[in-house]
Residue, then its C-alpha position, 0 to 999 in steps of 0.5 A: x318608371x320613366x326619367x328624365x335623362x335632360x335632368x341632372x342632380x349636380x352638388x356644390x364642392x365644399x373645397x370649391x367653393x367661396x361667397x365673397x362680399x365687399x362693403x365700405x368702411x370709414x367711407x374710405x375704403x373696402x373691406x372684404x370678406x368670405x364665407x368658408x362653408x357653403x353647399x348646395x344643390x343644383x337641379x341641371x336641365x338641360x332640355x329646358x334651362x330656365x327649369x333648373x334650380x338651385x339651393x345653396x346654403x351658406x354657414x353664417x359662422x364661417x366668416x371671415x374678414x381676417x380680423x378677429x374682432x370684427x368677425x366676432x361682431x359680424x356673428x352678434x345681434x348686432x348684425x348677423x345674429x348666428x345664434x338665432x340664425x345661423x345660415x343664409x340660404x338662397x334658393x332660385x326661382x328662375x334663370x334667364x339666357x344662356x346656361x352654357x355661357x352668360x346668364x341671370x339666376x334670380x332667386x329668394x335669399x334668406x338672411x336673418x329670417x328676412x327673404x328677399x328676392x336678389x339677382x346674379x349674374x353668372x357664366x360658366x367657366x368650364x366643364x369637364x372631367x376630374x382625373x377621378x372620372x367625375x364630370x364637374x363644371x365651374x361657374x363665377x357669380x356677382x351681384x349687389x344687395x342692400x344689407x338693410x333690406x335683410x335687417x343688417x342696419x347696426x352702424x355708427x356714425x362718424x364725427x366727420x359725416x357718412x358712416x362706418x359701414x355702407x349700405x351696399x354689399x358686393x357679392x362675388x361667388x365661385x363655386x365647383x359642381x360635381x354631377x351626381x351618379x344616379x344608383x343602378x336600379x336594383 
C-alpha cells in the first residue's frame, strides 16, 4: 500500500478555536458574538495545496453574544432555529495562494439547511511544536456574508428608519490544528 507522505490529517483544537461575528444593531452600533464549540477536519497537502480541504463544523447552541435574551432569540425560529438545525457546517472546495502565508479558502456553508458558497481570507500565524511533541499550527481567518442569503431574515423596523438588525455579518475565525499520528502498521 502506497501513502502519500505530502498528505497530512490535522484536527481543530476545540480549546483553540472561536468563530466571531459582527453585525449591526440600532443602525448605531455593533454588536459582536461567538460560537464556543467548533471541530473539524483538515486534510493538509503539502505537495499540491490547492487539494487541501477542510471540514468544520460549528455548535449553533454554543452562542454567545453576552446577553442572555438575545442569545436565546438567536437560537429560535426566528433566526437560527437550533431545534431543527443545530450546526453550521462549512466545507471548502477550493484554496488559492500561499498555504504558508496569505491565502483564499472558498468553500459551501451550511446554515439553516441553506448551502451557499462564502470566501475567507486566511494566514497562517505559526507553526511549530507543543511542550507535548505534537506539531500545531495557528491560522486567523475573516470574511463577510449576507445573513439572509441563508434565511436569517427576522428583523423589525424602526420608527426612525433603517432596521434592528444589518444584513451583513463580519466573520472572524482563529483556529489551532494539531497534526494527526498515523497508528503503526500492525
Amino acid at each position: 500500500m502506497s501513502t502519500d507522505n505530502s498528505v497530512s490529517t490535522w484536527t481543530i483544537d476545540p480549546t483553540h478555536a472561536e468563530v466571531a461575528f459582527a453585525v449591526r444593531h440600532l443602525m448605531l452600533a455593533t454588536v459582536r458574538g461567538r460560537f464556543g464549540t467548533v471541530s473539524g477536519t483538515i486534510e493538509l497537502n503539502e505537495a499540491a495545496p490547492a487539494k487541501s480541504t477542510v471540514d468544520v463544523t460549528v455548535d449553533i447552541a454554543s452562542i454567545d453574544t453576552r446577553q442572555e435574551m438575545r442569545d436565546n432569540h438567536l437560537r429560535s425560529a426566528d433566526f437560527f432555529d437550533v431545534a431543527n438545525h443545530p450546526t453550521l457546517h462549512f466545507v471548502s472546495t477550493r484554496v488559492e495562494g500561499d498555504i504558508t502565508g496569505e491565502f483564499r479558502l472558498i468553500g459551501d456553508l451550511t446554515i439553516r439547511g441553506t448551502t451557499k458558497e462564502v470566501t475567507l481570507n486566511v494566514s497562517l500565524q505559526g507553526r511549530g511544536r507543543d511542550p507535548w511533541g505534537n506539531e500545531r499550527a495557528g491560522f486567523e481567518a475573516t470574511g463577510k456574508l449576507n445573513r439572509k442569503d441563508f434565511g436569517l431574515t427576522w428583523n423589525q423596523a424602526l420608527e426612525t428608519g433603517g432596521v434592528a438588525v444589518g444584513d451583513e455579518v463580519k466573520l472572524s475565525i482563529d483556529v489551532e490544528i494539531v497534526r494527526q499520528v498515523a497508528a503503526a502498521a500492525a
